[in-house]
LOROTOR-459576 format. One record per residue (C-alpha): residue number from 1; x, y, z. Coordinates in nm, 3 decimals. Layout:
<NUM; <X; Y; Z>>
...
***
This chain:
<1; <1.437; -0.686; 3.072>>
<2; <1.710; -0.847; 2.890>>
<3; <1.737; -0.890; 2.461>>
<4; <1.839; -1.226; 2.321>>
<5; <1.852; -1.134; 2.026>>
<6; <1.836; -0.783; 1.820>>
<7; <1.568; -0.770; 1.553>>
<8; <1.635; -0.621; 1.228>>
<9; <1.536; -0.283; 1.323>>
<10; <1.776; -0.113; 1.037>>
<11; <1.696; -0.025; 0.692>>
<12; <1.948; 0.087; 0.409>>
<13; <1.752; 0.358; 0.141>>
<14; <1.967; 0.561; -0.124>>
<15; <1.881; 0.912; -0.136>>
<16; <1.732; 0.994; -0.528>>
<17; <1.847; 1.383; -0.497>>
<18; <2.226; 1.348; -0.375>>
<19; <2.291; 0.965; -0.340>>
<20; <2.353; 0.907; -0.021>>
<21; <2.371; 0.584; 0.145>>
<22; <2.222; 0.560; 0.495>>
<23; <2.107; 0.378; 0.741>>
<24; <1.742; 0.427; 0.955>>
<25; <1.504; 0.303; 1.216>>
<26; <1.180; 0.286; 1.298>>
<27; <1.233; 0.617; 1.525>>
<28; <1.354; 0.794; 1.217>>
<29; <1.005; 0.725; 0.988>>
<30; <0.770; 1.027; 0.990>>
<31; <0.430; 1.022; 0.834>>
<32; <0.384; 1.308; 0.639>>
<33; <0.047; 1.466; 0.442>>
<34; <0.121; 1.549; 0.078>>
<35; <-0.086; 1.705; -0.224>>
<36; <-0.180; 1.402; -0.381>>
<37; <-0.167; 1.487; -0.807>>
<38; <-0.366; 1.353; -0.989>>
<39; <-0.681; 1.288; -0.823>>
<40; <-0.731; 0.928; -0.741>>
<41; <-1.153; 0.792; -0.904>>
<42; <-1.200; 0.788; -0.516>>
<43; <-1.160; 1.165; -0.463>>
<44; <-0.874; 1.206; -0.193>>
<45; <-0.723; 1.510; -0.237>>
<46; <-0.399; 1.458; 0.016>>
<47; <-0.204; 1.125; 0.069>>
<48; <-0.005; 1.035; 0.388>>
<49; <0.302; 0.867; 0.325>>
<50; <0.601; 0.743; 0.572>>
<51; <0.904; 0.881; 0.501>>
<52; <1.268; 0.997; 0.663>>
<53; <1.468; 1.269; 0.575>>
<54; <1.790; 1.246; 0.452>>
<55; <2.049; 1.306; 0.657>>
<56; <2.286; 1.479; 0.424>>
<57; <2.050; 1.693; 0.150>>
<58; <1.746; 1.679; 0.379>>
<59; <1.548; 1.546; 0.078>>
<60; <1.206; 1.397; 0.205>>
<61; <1.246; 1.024; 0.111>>
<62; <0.920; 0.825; 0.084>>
<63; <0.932; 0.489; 0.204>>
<64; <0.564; 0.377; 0.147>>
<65; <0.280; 0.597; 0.011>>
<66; <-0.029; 0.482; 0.276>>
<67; <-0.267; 0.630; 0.058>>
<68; <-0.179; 0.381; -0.255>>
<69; <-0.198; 0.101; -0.023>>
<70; <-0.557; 0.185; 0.135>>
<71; <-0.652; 0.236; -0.295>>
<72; <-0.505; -0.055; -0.362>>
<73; <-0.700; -0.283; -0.068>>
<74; <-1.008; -0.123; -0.193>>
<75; <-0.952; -0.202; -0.524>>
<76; <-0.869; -0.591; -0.430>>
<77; <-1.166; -0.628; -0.221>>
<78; <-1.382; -0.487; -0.476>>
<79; <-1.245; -0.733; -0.767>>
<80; <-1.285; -1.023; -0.540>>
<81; <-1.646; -0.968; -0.475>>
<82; <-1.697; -0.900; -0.833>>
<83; <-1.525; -1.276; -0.868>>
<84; <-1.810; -1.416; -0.607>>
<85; <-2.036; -1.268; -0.784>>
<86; <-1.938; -1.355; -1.160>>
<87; <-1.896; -1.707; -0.951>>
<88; <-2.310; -1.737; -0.825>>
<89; <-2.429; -1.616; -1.114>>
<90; <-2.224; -1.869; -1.335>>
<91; <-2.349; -2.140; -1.075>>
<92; <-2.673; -2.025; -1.096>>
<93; <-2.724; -2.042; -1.456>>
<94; <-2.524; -2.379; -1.459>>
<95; <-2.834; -2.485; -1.218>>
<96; <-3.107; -2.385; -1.432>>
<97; <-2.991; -2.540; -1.683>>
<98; <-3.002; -2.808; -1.510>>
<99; <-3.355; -2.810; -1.393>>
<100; <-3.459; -2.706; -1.795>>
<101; <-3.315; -3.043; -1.890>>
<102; <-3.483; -3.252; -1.601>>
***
């Protein structure tokens, strides 16, 4: 096998705790399970996030919190079928109005 061209396989993050500058991969992301505080209306009591470790304080970095992105698709599918909803009911009383007038 031969690469024609590299991806961009490297991120930059700043460490928070100690402010270092570094450099990681996809090898370097670990998903961890944390104590998730506060409680979320849908009762998990842990979240998973990815995260690396900083290389110079060993500070746990997160990168993306998993469980605030499942929340979050649940909460956008659940608004848009409240909009198709809200949408055939307003159709529906559109169309008996309508009818009443006929």
């Amino acid at each position: 096998m031969k690469i024609l061209k590299h991806g961009d396989t490297v991120k930059e993050v700043t460490c928070k705790h100690c402010g270092c500058v570094f450099q990681y991969c996809e090898n370097d992301i670990k998903t961890r399970r944390f104590l998730a505080a506060p409680f979320t209306k849908y009762d998990l009591d842990y979240t998973w996030s990815d995260v690396v470790d900083c290389p110079e304080c060993k500070s746990c970095i997160i990168l993306s919190d998993l469980q605030s992105d499942f929340l979050k698709t649940l909460e956008d599918e659940s608004k848009s079928k409240k909009e198709k909803k809200n949408s055939f009911i307003e159709n529906l009383k559109v169309y008996k109005r309508k009818e009443k007038e006929s």
